[in-house]
C-alpha positions in Angstrom: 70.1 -77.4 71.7 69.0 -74.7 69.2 72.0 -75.8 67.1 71.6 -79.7 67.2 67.5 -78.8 66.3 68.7 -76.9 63.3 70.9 -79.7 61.8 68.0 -82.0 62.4 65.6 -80.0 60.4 68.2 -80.0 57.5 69.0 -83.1 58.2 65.5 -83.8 57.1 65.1 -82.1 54.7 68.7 -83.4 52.9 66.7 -87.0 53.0 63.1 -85.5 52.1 65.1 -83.7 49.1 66.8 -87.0 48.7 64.3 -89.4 48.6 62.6 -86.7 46.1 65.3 -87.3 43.9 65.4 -91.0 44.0 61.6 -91.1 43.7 62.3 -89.0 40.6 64.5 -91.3 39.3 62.6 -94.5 39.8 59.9 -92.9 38.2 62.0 -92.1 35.1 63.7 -95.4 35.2 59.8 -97.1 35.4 58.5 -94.9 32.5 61.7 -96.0 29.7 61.2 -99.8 31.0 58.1 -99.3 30.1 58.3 -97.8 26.9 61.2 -100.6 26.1 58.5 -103.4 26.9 55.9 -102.0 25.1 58.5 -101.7 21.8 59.6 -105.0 22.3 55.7 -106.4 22.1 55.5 -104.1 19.2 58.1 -105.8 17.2 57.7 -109.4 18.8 53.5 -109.5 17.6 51.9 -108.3 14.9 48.4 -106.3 15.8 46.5 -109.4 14.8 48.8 -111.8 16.9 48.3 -109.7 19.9 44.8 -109.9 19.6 45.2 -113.4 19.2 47.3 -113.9 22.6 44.7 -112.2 24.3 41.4 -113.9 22.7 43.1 -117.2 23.8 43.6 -115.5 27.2 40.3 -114.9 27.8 39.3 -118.5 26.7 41.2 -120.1 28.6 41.1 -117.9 32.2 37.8 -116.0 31.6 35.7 -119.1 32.5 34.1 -119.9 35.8 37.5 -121.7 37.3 39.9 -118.7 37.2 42.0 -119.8 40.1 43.2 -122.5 37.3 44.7 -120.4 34.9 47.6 -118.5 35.2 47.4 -115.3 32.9 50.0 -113.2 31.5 48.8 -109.9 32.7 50.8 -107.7 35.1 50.7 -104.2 36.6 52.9 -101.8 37.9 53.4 -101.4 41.2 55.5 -99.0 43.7 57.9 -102.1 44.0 57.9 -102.9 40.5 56.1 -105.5 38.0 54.0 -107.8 39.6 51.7 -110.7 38.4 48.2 -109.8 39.0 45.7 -112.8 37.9 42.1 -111.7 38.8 40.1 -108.8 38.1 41.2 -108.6 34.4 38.8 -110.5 32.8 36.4 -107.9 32.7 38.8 -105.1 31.5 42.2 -105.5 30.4 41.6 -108.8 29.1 38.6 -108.3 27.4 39.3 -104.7 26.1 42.4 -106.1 24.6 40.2 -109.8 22.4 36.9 -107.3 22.1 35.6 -106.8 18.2 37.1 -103.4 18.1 40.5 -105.2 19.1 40.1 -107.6 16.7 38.7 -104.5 14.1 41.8 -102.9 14.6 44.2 -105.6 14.2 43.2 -106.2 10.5 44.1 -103.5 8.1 41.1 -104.2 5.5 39.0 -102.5 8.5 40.6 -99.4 9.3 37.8 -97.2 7.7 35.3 -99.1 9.4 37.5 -98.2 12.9 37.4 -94.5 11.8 33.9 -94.6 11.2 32.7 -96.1 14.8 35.2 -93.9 16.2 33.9 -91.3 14.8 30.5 -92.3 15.5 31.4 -92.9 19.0 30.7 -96.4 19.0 34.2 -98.0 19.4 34.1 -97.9 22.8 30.6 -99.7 23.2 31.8 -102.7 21.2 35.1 -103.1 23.3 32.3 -103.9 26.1 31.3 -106.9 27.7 27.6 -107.6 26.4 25.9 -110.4 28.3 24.5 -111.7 24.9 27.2 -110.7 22.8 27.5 -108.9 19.5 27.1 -109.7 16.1 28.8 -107.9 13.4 28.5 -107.4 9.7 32.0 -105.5 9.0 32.3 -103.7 5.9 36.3 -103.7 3.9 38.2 -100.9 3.1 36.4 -101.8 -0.4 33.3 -101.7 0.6 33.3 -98.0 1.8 35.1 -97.4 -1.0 32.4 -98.8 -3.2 29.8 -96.4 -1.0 31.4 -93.5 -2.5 31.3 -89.7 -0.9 28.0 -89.9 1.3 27.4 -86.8 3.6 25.8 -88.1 6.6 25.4 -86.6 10.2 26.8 -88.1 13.0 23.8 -89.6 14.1 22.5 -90.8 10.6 26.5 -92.7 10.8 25.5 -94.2 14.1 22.4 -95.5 12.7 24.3 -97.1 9.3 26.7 -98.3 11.6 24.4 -99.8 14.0 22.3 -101.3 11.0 25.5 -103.8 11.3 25.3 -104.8 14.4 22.9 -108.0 15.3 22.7 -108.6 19.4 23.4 -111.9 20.1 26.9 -114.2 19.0 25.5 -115.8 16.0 28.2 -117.6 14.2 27.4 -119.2 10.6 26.1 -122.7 11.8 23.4 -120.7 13.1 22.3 -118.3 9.8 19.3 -119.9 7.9 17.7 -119.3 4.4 15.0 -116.4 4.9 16.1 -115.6 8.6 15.2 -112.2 8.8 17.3 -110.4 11.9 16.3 -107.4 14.0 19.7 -105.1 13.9 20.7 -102.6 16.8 18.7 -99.5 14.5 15.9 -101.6 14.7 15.6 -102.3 11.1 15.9 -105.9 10.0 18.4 -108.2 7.8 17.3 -110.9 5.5 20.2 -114.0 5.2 20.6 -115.7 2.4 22.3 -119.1 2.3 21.6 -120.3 -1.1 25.1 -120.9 -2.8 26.8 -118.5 -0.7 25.6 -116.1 2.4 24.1 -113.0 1.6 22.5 -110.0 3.5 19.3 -108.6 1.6 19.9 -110.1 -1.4 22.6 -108.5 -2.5 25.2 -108.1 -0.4 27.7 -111.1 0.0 29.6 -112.4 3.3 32.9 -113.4 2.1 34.5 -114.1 5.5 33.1 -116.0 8.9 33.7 -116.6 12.3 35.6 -114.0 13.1 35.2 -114.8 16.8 36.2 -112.0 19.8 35.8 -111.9 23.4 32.4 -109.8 22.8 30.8 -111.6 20.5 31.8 -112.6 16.4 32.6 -110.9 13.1 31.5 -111.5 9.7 32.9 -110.1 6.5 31.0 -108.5 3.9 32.0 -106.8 0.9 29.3 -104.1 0.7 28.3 -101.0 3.0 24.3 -101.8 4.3 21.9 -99.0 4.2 19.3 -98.9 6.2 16.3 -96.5 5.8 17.2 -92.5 7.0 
């Protein structure tokens, strides 16, 4: 009896050890699927044509009548890949078509990325906002114009904030001498005669920029709010 009991307990713990293995294993297997599929995305989209896929994702499955539309988002499961259809809107989906997707699919705005990270406002505008956001993005140029500026974190918070407008307000909606109360609490005054304009000076050369979140507009000039 002792004898059988012994080879039962190594019995188990062959297949404990076993399974161990194969668990291993699977694991590994998952993790270079994984990093096969995300390099295929890589080279199949550009950054701006993923963010594209999933801006027209959340258009078309993030309304009221989800049950309609199929989207393409999966997750990994003990069994493999399966489709999962609800519950992404509010995360993956809209993480992935937020402005700071969009901000980081377009090269002209990778200062602009480094300064909200930096700033620790990435994060807030990859967020759902029940009104939405409006931005005023700055170029690569722009900041370049701005030169070498020292500025605390929380006086680059407040710069950066001074471009934010709550509320999606796309061009149709900006009006000679609208004056707009900005996320610092300082206003902006638009300009629409020959041309959009912030303050007077600064121009918007780009519009509609839509996202998930809200909408971007482009300007070619860094705007400074009062310190």
């Amino acid at each position: 009896m002792k004898l059988c009991a012994l080879l039962f307990l190594a019995g188990l713990g062959a297949t404990s050890s076993f399974k161990r293995n194969l668990d291993e294993d699977y694991m590994h297997d998952l993790e270079e699927v994984n990093e096969q599929h995300r390099r295929q995305l890589w080279f199949k989209y550009t950054r701006k044509q993923y963010f594209d896929k999933y801006l027209s994702i959340y258009d078309r499955c993030c309304g009221e009548d989800l049950e309609e539309c199929k989207c393409p988002v999966r997750e990994l499961t003990w069994w493999g890949i399966k489709n999962k259809w609800d519950k992404k809107c509010d995360t993956t989906i809209l993480y992935k078509s937020s402005i700071t997707a969009l901000a980081l699919s377009i090269d002209d705005f990778s200062t602009l990325v480094e300064k909200l990270v930096d700033a620790d406002l990435a994060s807030t505008l990859a967020k759902d906002s029940e009104s939405g956001y409006t931005v005023f993005a700055p170029t690569n140029d722009a900041f370049e114009k701005l030169g070498d500026v020292e500025l605390s974190e929380e006086q680059l918070k407040e710069v950066l904030l001074y471009h934010v407008v709550p509320g999606t307000v796309t061009s149709d909606m900006l009006e000679d001498g609208q004056v707009v109360t900005t996320l610092n609490g300082q206003a902006l005054t638009i300009g629409t005669d020959g041309g959009v304009t912030i303050n007077g000076d600064v121009n918007v050369i780009g519009t509609d920029n839509l996202a998930s979140n809200g909408v971007v507009h482009i300007i070619d000039t860094v705007l400074v709010p009062e310190l």
